[in-house]
N, C-alpha and C positions, 0 to 999 in steps of 0.2 A: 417578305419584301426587303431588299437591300437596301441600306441608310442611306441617303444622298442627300447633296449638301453644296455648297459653290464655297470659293475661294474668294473673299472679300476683304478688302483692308491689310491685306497681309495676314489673314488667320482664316481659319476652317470652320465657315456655320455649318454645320450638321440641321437638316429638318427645318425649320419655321424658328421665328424670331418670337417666340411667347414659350411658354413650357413645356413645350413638346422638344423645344432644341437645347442644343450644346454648342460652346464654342471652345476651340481649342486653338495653341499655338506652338509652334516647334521652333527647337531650338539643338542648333550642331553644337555639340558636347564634345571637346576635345581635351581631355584629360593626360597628364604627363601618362609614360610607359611604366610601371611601378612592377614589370615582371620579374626585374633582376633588384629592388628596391630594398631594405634594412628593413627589418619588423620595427621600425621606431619608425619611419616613414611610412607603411603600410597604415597603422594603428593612426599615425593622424590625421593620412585618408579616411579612414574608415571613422574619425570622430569627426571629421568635415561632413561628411554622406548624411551622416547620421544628423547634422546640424540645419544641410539643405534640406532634407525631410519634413522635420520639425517647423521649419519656417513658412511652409505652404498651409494653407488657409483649409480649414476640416473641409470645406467644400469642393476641394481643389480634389481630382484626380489626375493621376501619373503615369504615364507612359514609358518604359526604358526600354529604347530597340534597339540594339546592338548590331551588326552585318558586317558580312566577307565579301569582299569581290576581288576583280582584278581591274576595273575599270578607272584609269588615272587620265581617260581623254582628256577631259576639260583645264585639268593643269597641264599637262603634255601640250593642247593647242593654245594656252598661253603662253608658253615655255617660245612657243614656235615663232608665236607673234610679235612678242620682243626682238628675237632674234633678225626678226627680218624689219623690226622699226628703227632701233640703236646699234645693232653691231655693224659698225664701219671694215673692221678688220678681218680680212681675208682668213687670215686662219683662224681666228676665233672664233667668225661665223665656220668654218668647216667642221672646226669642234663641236660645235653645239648641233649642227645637222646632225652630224653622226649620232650623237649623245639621243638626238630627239630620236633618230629613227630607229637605234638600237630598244631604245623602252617600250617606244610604237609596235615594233616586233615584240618585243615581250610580252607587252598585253593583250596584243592578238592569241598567243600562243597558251595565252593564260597563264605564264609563267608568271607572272606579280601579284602582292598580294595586297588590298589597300583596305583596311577596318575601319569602319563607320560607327558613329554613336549618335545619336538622337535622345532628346525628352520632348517629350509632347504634355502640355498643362490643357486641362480640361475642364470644364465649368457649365455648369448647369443655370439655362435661362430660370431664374426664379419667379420674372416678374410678367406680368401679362396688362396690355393697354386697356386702358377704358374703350371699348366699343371698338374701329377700324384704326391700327396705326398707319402715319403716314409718313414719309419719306424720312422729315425731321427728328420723328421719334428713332424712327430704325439708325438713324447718324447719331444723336447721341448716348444709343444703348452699346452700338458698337463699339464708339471711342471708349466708355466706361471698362470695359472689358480692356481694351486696347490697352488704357495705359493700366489695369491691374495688373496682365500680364509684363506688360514692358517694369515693375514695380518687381515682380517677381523674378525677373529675369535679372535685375539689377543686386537685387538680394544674395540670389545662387551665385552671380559672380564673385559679389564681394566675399562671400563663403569661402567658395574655393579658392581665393587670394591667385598665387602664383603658381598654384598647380595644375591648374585648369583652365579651358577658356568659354564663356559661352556664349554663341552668336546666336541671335534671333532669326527667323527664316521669315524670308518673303514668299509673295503669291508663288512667284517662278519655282524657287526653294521646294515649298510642299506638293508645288504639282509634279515635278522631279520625281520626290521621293514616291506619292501614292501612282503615278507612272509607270516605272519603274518594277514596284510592286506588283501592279497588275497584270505587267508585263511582262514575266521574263526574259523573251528574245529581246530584248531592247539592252540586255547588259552582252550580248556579243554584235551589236549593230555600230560597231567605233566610229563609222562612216554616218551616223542618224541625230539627230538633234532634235529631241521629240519635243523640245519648246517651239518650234516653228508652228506646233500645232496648238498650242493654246491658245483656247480664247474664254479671255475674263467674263462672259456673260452666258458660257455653257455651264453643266453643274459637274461635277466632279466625276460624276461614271459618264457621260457624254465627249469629258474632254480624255479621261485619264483608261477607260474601260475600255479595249479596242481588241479582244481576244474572245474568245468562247471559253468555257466553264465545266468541263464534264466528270462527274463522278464514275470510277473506276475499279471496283472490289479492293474496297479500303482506300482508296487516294483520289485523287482529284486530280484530272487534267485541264491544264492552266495556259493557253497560249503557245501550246505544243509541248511542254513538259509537265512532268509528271512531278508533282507535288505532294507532303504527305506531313501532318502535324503533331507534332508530341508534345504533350500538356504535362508537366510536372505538377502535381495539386498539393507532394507534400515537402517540406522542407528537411534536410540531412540532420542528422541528432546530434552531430558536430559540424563545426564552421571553423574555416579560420583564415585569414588574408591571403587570397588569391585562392579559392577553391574553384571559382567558375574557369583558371584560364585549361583546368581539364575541358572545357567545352569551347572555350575560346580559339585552342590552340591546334585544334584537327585540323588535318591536312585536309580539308578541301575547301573547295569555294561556294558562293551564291548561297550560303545559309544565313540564316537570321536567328536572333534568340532575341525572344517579347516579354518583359515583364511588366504588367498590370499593378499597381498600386492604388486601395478603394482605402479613404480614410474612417478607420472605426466613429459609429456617433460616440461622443465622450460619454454622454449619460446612460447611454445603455451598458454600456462598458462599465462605468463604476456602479452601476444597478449589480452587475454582475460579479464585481470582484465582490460586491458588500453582503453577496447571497453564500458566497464562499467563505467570506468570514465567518459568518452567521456560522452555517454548516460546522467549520473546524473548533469553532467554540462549542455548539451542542455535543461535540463529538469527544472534545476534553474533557465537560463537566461528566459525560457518563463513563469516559475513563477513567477519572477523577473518584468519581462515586465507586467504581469496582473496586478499585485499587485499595479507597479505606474500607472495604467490608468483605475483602480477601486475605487473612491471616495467615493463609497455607501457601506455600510457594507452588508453581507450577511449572512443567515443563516448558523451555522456550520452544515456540513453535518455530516448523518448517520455512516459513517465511522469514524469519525473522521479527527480532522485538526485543522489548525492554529486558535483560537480566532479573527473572524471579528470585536471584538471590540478593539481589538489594531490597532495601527497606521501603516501604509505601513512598514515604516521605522521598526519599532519592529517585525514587520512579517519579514519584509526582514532577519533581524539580524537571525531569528530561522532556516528559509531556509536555510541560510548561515552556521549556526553551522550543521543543518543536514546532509548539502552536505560535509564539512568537516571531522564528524564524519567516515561516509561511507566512502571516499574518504582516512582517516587515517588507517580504518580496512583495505582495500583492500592493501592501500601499506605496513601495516605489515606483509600479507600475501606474499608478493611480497619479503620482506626481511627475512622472515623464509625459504623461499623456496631456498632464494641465500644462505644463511648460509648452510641450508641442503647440498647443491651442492658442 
């Protein structure tokens, strides 16, 4: 069964208002152009990101969708509608027609190319009413949420200072984008304005669902296009600023890239890093013990390892700094995670 949900108060109930649901809110993410940017600029994007992160609440999940189109209607027919409320001047308005209907061809042709960024915050119903809720309960569980999120969304801005900007999304806003979505033909219908069709008291696959679904030897046909999805599950063993605009930057259009972000429970997580301590200490004391009750040198192995022609004592020392090292990493991760919190 597929999630369904309505658009209420300007955010996304998912399911029933007790703990079976989820409420989420989006927000258009418009982040400066950093592709031609200095590694000194890159690096304090990249300690910004890492700040937003951190400041979202363990319960909070994250949303990052990213999109291509070429679809610039909606700024194009306000472009248009200026033009025809304030330009007095004859040539100026012929400028501007041209201008409009030169890009209006382009976007038909698919020649432009306009990049979209989204965050969606997501939050789990934790509480559940005593016996039947009624209207007033449901109003102030909603605002609750309402202003966390608008809390959150004030935080990310102030983060990103002047690199970035981030606008919250109304009812219209998320039904666009899950529209859209569901919709493919709707990014070449420039003539269509699929808001005519909402209505606030349908649920989100009533108002926004209007195509068939059919699975097809590996892909899914979607509203008459053929769709098909690749799941990266593992992360590259090197990173470094601007590695995604490899996938950012292809030539074509109408693609999306989704990243999911689930925040670790803190306590499991240091349950874990303290299981690894554990381990790397039993693991030194029996290296420890070998080392003083082996007097004879031994060949260094294949792998790799400590110089048999140092002395116990100097091997001990290396052990020693190794387990330390490890043992440093682990508990810094143990203190980014409390600060995150």
């Amino acid at each position: 069964m597929n999630p369904d949900g309505y658009f209420i108060d300007d955010m996304l109930v998912w399911q029933e208002l007790d703990r079976r649901g989820f409420i989420a809110k989006g927000f258009a993410f418009d982040p400066a152009d950093f592709r031609n940017a200095p590694v000194v600029a890159l690096n304090e994007w990249q300690e910004k990101l890492c700040r937003m992160f951190r400041s979202l609440e363990q319960d909070t999940h994250l949303q990052v969708k990213w999109s291509v189109d070429a679809d610039y209607r909606e700024v194009l027919l306000a472009y248009q509608r200026k033009t025809e409320e304030l330009v007095k001047n004859d040539f100026t308005r012929l400028v501007r027609e041209e201008r409009f209907q030169r890009y209006w061809q382009g976007m038909r042709e698919r020649k432009l190319r306009r990049e979209r960024l989204h965050l969606y915050l997501a939050k789990a119903i934790t509480v559940t009413p005593d016996g039947e809720h009624d209207a007033e309960y449901d109003k102030r569980l909603l605002q609750s949420y309402a202003n966390t999120f608008a809390l959150h969304g004030a935080a990310l801005n102030t983060i990103a200072g002047e690199m970035a900007s981030l606008m919250p999304m109304d009812n219209h806003g998320h039904f666009r984008q899950l529209a859209y979505f569901l919709n493919p033909s709707f990014h070449d219908r420039f003539d269509f304005e699929p808001l005519e069709q909402f209505d606030p008291f349908k649920s989100m696959q009533e108002n926004c669902w209007q195509s068939e679904c059919v699975a097809d030897k590996g892909v899914f046909k979607l509203d008459g296009y053929y769709n098909q999805l690749m799941v990266l599950k593992r992360l590259p063993k090197h990173t470094f600023p601007g590695i995604i605009n490899g996938l950012t930057n292809l030539p074509l259009l109408d693609y999306a890239l989704t990243v999911n972000l689930y925040p670790l429970t803190l306590s499991k997580l240091v349950d874990k890093l303290e299981k690894e301590i554990d381990a790397l200490k039993t693991a030194y004391r029996s290296q420890n013990k070998r080392l003083h009750s082996d007097h004879h040198p031994k060949e260094r192995t294949a792998s790799g390892g400590v110089d048999p022609r140092l002395s116990p004592a100097v091997q001990n020392g290396f052990y020693r700094a190794s387990v330390g090292c490890r043992i440093a990493q682990v508990a810094s991760q143990v203190r980014s995670h409390q600060s995150g919190d």
